[in-house]
PDB file with SEQRES, HELIX, SHEET and CRYST1 records, atoms N, CA, C and O in Angstrom:
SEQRES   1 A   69  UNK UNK UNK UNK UNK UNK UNK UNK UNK UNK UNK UNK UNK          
SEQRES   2 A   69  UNK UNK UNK UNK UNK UNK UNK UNK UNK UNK UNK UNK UNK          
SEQRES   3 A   69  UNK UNK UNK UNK UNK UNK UNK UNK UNK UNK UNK UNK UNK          
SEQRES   4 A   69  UNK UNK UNK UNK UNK UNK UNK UNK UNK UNK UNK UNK UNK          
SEQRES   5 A   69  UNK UNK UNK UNK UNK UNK UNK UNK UNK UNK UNK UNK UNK          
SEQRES   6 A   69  UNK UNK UNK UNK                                              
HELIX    1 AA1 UNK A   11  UNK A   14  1                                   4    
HELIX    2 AA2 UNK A   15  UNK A   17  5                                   3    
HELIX    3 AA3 UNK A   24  UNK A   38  1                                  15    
HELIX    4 AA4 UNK A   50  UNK A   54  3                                   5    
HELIX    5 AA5 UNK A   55  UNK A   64  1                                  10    
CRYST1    1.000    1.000    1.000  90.00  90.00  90.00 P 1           1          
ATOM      1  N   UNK A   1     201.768 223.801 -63.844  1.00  0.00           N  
ATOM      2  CA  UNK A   1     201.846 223.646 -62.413  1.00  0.00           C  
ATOM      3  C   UNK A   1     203.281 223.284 -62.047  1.00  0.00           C  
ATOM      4  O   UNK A   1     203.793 222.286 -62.554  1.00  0.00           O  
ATOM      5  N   UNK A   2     203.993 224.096 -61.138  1.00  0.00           N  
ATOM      6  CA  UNK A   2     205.239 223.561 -60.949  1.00  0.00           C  
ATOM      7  C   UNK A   2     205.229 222.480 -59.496  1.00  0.00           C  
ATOM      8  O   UNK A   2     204.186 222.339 -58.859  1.00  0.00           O  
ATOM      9  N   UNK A   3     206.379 221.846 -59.137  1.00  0.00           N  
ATOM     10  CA  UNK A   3     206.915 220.946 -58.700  1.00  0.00           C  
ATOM     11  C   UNK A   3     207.053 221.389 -56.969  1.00  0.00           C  
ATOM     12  O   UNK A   3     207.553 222.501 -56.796  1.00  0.00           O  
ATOM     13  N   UNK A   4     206.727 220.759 -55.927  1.00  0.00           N  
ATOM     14  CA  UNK A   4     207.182 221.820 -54.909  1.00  0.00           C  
ATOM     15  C   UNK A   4     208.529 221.458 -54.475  1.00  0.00           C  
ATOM     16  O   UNK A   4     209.145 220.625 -55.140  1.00  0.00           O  
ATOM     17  N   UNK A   5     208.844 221.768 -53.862  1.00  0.00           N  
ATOM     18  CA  UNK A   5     210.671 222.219 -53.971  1.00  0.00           C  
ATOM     19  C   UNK A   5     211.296 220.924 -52.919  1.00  0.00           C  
ATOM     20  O   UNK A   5     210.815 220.622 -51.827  1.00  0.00           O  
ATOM     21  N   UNK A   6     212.108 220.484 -53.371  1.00  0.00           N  
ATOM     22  CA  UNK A   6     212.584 218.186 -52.808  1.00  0.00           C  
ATOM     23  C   UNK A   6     212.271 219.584 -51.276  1.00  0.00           C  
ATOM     24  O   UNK A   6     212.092 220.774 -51.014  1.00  0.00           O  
ATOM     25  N   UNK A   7     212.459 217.685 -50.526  1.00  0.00           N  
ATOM     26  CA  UNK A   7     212.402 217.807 -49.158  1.00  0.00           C  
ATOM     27  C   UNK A   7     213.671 217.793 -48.257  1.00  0.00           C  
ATOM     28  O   UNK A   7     214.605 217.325 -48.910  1.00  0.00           O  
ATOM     29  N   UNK A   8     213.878 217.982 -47.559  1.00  0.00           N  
ATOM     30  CA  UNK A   8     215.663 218.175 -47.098  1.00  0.00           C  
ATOM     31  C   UNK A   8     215.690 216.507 -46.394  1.00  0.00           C  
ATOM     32  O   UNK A   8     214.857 216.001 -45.643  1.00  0.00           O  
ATOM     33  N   UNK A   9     216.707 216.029 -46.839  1.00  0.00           N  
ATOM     34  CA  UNK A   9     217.144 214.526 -46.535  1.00  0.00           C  
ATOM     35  C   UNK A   9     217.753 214.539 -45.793  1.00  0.00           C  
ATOM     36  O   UNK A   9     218.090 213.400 -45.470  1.00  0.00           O  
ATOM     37  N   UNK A  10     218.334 215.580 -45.006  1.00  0.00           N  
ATOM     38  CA  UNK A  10     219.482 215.072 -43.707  1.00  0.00           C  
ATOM     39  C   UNK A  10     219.110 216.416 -43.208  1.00  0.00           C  
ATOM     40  O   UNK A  10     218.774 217.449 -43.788  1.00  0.00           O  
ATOM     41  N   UNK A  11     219.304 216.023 -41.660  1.00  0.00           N  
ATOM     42  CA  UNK A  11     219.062 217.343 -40.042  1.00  0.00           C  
ATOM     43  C   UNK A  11     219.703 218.246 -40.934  1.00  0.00           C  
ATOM     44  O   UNK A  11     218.886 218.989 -41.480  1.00  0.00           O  
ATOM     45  N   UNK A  12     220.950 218.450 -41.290  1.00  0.00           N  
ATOM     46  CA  UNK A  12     221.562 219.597 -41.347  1.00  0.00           C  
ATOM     47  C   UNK A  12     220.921 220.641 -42.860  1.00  0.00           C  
ATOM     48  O   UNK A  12     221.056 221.826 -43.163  1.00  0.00           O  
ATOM     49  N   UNK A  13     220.416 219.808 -43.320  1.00  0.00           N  
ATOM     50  CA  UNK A  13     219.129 220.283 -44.769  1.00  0.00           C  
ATOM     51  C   UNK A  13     217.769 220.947 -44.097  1.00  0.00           C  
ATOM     52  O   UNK A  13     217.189 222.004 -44.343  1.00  0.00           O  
ATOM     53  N   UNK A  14     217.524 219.983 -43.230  1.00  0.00           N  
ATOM     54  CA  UNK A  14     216.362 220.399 -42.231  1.00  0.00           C  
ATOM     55  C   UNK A  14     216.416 221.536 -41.697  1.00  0.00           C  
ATOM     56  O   UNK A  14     215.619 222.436 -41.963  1.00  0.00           O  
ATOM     57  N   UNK A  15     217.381 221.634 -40.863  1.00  0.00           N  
ATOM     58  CA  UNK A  15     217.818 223.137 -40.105  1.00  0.00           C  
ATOM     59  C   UNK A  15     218.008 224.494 -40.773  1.00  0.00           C  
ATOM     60  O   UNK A  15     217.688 225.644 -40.475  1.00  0.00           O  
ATOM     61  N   UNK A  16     218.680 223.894 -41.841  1.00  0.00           N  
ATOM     62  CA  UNK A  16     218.965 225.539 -43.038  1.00  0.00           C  
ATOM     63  C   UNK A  16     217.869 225.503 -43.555  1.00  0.00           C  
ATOM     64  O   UNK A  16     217.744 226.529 -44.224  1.00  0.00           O  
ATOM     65  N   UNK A  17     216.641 224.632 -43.642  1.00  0.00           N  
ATOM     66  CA  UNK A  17     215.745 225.183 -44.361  1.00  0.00           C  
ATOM     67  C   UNK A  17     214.883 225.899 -43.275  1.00  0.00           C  
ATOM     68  O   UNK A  17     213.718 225.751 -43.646  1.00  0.00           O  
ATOM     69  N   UNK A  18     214.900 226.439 -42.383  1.00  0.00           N  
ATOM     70  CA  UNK A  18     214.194 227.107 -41.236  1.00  0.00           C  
ATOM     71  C   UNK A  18     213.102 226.203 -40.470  1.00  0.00           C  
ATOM     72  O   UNK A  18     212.692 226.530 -39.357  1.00  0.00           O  
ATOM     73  N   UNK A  19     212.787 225.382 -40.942  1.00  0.00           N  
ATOM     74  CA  UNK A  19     212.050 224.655 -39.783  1.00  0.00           C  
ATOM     75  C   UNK A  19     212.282 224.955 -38.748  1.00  0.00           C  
ATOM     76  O   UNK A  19     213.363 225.312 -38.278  1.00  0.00           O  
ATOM     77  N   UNK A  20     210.978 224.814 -38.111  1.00  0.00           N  
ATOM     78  CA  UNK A  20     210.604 225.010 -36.482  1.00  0.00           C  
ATOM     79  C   UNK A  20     210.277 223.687 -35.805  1.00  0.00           C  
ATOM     80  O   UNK A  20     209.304 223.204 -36.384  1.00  0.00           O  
ATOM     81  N   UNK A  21     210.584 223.111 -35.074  1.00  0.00           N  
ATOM     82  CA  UNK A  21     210.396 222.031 -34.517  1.00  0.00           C  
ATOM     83  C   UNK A  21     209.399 222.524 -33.167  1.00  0.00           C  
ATOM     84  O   UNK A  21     209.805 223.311 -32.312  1.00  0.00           O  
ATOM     85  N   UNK A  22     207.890 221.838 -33.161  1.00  0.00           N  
ATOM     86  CA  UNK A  22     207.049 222.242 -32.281  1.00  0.00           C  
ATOM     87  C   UNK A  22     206.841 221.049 -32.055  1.00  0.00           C  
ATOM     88  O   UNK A  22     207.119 220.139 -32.836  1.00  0.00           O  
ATOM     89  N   UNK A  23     205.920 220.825 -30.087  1.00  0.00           N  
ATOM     90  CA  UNK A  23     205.526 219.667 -29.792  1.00  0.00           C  
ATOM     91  C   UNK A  23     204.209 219.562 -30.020  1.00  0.00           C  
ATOM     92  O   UNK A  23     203.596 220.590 -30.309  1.00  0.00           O  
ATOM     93  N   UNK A  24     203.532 218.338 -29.939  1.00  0.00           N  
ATOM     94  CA  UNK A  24     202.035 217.045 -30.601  1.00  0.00           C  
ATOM     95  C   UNK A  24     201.143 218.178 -30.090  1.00  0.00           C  
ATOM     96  O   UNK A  24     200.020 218.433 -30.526  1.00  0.00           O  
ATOM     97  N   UNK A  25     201.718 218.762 -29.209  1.00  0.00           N  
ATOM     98  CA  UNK A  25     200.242 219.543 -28.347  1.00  0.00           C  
ATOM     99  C   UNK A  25     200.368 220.968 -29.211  1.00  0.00           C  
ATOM    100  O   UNK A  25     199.377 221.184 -29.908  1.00  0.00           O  
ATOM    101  N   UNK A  26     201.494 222.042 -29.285  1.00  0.00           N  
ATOM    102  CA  UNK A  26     201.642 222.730 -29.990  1.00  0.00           C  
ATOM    103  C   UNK A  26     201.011 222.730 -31.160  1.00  0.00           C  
ATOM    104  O   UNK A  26     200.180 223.606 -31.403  1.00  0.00           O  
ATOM    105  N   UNK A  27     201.368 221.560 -32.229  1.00  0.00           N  
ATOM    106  CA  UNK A  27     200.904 221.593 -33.679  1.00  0.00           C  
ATOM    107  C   UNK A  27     199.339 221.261 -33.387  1.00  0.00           C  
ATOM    108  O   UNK A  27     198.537 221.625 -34.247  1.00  0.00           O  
ATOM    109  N   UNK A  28     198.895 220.652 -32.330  1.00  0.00           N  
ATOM    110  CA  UNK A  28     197.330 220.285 -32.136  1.00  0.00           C  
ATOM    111  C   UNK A  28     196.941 221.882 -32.315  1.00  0.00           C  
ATOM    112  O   UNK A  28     196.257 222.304 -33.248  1.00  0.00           O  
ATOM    113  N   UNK A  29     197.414 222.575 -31.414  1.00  0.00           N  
ATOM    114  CA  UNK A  29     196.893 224.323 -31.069  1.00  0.00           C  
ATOM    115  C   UNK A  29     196.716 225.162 -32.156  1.00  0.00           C  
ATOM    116  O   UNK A  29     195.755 225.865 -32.469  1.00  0.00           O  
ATOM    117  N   UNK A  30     198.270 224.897 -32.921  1.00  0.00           N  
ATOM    118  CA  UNK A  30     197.955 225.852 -34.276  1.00  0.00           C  
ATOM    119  C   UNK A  30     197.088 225.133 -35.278  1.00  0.00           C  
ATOM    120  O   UNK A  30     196.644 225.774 -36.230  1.00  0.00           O  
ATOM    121  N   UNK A  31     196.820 223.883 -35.141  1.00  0.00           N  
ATOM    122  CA  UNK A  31     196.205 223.137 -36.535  1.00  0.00           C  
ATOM    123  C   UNK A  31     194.653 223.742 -35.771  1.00  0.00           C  
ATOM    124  O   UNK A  31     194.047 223.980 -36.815  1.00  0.00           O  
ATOM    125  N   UNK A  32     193.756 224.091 -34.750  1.00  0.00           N  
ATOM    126  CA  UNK A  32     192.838 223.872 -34.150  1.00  0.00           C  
ATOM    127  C   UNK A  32     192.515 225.663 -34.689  1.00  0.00           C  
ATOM    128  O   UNK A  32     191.575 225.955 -35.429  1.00  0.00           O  
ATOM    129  N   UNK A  33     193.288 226.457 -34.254  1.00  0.00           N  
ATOM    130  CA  UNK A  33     193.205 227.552 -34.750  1.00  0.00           C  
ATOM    131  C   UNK A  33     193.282 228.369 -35.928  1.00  0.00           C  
ATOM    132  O   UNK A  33     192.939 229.532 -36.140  1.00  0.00           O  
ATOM    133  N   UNK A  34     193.921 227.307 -36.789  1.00  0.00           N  
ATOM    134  CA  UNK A  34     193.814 227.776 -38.185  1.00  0.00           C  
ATOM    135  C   UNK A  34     192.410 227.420 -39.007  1.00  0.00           C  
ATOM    136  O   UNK A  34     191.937 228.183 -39.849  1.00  0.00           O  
ATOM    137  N   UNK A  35     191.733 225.962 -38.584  1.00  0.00           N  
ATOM    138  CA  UNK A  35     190.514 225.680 -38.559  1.00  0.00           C  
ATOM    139  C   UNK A  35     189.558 226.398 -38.303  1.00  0.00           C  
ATOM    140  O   UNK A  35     188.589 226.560 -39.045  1.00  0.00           O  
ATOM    141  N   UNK A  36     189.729 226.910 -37.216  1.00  0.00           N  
ATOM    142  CA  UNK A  36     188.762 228.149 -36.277  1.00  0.00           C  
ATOM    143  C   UNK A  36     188.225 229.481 -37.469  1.00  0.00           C  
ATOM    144  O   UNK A  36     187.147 229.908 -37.884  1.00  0.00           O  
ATOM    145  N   UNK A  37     189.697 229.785 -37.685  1.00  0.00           N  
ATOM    146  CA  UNK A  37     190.213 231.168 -38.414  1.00  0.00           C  
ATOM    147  C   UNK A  37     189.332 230.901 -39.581  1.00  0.00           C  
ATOM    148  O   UNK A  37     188.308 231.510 -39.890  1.00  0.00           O  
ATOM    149  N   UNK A  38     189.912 229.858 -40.200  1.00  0.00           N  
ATOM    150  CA  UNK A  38     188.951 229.277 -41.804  1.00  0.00           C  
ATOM    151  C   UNK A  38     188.130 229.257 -41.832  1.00  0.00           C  
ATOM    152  O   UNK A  38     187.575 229.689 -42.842  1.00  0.00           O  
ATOM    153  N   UNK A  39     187.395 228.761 -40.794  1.00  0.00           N  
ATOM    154  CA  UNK A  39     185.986 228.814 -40.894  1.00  0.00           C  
ATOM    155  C   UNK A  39     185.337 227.312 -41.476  1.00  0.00           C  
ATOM    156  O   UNK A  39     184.243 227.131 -42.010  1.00  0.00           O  
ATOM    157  N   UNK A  40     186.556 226.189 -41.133  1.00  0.00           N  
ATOM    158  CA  UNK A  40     186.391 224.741 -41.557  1.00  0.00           C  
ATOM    159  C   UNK A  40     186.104 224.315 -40.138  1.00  0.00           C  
ATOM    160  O   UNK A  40     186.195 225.007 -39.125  1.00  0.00           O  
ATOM    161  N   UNK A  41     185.631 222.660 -40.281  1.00  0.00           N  
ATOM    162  CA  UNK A  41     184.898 221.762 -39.253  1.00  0.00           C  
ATOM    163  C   UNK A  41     186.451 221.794 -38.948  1.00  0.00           C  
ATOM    164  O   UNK A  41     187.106 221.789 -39.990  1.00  0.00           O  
ATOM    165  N   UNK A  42     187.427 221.835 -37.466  1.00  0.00           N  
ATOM    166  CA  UNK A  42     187.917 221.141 -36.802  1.00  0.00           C  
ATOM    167  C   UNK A  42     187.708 219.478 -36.720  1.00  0.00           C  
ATOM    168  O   UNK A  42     188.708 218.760 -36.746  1.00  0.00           O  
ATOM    169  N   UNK A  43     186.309 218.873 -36.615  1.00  0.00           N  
ATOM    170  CA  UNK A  43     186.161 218.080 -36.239  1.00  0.00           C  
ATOM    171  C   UNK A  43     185.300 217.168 -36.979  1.00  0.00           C  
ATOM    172  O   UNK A  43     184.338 216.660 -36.401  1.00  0.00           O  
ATOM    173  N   UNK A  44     185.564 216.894 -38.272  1.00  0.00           N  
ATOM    174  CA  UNK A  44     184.764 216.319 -39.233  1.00  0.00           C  
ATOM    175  C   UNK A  44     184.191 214.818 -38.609  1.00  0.00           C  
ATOM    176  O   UNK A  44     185.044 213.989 -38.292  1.00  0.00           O  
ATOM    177  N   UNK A  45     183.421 214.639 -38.518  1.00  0.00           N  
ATOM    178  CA  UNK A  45     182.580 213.762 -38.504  1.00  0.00           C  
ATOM    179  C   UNK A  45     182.212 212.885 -36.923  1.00  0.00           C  
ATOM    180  O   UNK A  45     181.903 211.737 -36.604  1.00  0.00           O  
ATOM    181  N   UNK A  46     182.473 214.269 -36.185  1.00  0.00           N  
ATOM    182  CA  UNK A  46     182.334 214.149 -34.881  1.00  0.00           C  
ATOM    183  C   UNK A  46     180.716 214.707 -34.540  1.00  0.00           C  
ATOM    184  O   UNK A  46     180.427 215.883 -34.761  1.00  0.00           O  
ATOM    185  N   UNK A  47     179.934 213.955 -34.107  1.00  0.00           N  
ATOM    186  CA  UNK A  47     178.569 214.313 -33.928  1.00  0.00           C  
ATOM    187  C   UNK A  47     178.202 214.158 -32.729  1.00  0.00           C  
ATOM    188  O   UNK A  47     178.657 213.220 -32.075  1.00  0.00           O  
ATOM    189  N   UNK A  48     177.184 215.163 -32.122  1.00  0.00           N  
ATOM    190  CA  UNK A  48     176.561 214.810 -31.185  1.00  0.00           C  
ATOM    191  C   UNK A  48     177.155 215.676 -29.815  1.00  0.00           C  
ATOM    192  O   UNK A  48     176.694 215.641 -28.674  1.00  0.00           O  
ATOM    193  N   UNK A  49     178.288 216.432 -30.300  1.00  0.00           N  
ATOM    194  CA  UNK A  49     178.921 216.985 -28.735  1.00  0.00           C  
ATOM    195  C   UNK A  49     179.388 218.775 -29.261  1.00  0.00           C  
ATOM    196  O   UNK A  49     180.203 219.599 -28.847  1.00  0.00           O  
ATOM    197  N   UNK A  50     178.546 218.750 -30.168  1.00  0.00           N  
ATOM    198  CA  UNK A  50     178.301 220.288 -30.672  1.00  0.00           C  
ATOM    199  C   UNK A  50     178.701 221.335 -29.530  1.00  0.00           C  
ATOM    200  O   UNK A  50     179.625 222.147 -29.475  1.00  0.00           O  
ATOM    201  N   UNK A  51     177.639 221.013 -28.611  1.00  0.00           N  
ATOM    202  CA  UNK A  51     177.492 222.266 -27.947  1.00  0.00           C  
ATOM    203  C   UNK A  51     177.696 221.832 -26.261  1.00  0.00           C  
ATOM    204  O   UNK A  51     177.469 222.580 -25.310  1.00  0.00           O  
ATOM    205  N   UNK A  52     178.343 219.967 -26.171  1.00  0.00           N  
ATOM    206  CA  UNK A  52     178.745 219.809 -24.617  1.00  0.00           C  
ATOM    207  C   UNK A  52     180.464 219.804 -24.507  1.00  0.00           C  
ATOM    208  O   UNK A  52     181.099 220.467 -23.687  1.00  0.00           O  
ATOM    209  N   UNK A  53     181.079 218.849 -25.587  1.00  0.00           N  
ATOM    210  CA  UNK A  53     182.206 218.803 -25.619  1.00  0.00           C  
ATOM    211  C   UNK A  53     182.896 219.091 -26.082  1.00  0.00           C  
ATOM    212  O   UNK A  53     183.935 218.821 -25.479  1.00  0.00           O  
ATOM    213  N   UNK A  54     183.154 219.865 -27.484  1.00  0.00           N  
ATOM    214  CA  UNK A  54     183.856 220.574 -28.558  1.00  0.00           C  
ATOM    215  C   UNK A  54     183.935 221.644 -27.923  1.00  0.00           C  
ATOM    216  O   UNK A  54     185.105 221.731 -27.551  1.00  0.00           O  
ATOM    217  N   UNK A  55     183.224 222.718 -27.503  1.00  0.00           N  
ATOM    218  CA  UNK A  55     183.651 224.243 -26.709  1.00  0.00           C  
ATOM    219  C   UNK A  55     184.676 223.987 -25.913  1.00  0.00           C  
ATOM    220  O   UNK A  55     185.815 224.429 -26.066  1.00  0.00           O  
ATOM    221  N   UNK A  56     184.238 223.146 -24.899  1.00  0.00           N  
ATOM    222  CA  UNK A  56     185.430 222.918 -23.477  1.00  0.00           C  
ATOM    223  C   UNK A  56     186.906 222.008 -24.372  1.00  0.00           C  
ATOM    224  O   UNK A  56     188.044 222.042 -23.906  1.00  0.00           O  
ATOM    225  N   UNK A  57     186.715 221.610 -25.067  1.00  0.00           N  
ATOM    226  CA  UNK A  57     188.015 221.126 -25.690  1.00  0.00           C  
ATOM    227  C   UNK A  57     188.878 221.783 -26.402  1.00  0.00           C  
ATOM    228  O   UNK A  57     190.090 221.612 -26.531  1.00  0.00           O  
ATOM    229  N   UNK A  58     188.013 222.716 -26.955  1.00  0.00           N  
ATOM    230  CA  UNK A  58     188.891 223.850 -27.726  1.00  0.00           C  
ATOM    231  C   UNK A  58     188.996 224.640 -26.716  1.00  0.00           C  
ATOM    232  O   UNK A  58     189.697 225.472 -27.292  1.00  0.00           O  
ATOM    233  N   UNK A  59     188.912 224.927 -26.010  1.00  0.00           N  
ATOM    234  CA  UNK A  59     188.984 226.093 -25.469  1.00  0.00           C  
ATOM    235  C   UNK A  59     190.464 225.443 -24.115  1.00  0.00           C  
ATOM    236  O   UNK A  59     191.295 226.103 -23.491  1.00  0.00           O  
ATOM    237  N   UNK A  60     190.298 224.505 -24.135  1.00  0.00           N  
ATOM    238  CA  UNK A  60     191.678 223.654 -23.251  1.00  0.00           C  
ATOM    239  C   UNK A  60     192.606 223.496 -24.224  1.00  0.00           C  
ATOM    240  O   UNK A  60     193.774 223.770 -23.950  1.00  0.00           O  
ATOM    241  N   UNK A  61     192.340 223.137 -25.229  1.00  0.00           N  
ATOM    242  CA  UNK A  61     193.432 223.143 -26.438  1.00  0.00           C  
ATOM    243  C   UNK A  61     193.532 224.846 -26.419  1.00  0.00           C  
ATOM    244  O   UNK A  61     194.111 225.092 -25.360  1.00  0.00           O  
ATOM    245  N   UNK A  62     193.380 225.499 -26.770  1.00  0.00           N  
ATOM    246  CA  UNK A  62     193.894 227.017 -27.061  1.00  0.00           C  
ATOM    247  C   UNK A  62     194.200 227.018 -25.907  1.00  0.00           C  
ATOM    248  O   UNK A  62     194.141 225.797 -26.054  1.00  0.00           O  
ATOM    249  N   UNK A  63     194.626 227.233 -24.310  1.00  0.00           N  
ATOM    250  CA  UNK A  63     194.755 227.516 -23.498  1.00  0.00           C  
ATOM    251  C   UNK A  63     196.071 226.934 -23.215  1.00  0.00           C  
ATOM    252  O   UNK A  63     196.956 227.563 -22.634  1.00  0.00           O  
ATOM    253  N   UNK A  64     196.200 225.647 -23.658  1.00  0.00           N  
ATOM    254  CA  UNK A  64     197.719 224.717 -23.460  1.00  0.00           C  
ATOM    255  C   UNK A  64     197.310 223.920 -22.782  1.00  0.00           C  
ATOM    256  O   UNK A  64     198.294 223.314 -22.355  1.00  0.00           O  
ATOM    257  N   UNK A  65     196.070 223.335 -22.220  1.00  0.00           N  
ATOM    258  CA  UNK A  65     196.293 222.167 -20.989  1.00  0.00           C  
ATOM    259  C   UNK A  65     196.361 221.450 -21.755  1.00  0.00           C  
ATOM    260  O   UNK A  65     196.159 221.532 -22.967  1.00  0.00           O  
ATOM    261  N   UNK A  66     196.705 220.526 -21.025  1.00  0.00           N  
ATOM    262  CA  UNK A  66     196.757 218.794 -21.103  1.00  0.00           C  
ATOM    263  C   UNK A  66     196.048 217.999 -20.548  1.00  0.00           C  
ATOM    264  O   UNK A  66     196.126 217.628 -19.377  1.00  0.00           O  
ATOM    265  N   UNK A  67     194.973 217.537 -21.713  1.00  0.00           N  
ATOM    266  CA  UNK A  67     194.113 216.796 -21.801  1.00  0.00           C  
ATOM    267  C   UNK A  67     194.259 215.679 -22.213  1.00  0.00           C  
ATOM    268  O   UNK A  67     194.639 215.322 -23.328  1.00  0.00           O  
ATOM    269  N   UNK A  68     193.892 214.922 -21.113  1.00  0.00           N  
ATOM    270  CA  UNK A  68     193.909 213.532 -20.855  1.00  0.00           C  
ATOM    271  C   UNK A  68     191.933 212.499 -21.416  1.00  0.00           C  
ATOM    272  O   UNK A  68     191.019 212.262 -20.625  1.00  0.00           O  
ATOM    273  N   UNK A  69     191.959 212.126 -23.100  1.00  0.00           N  
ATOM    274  CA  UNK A  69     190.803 211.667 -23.047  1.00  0.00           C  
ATOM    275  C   UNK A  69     190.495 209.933 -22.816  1.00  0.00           C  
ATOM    276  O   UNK A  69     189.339 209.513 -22.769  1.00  0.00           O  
TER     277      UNK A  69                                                      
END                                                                             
C-alpha cells in the first residue's frame, strides 16, 4: 500500500497543487450529491423525516438556497 502524497504546507504549495477553494454551502452541495449519486444515506442516523423533511432539504441544497435551520 503506498503513502498518499505530504500535504502542501504553505498557500503557495496549496495553489500549485490545483486546489479549488469552494464555500460551506458549495462543499454541502457537492458532498449531498455525490451521496445521492452513490447511492449512500446522506443522512445517517437521521430518523423520522424520510419523506417530510429530507426531500425539501435536498432539494434547497441542490438548488443553492440558503437555509436557515
Amino acid at each position: 500500500m503506498t503513502s498518499p502524497p505530504p500535504r502542501p504546507s504553505t498557500v503557495g504549495e496549496l495553489r500549485a497543487s490545483g486546489h479549488v477553494q469552494r464555500s460551506v454551502q458549495d462543499e454541502i452541495r457537492h458532498n449531498l450529491l455525490a451521496a445521492l449519486r452513490d447511492g449512500t444515506d446522506p443522512w445517517p442516523g437521521l430518523l423520522g423525516f424520510e419523506d417530510t423533511v429530507v426531500p425539501q432539504l435536498e432539494r434547497a441544497l441542490i438548488a443553492g438556497h440558503d437555509v436557515v435551520l
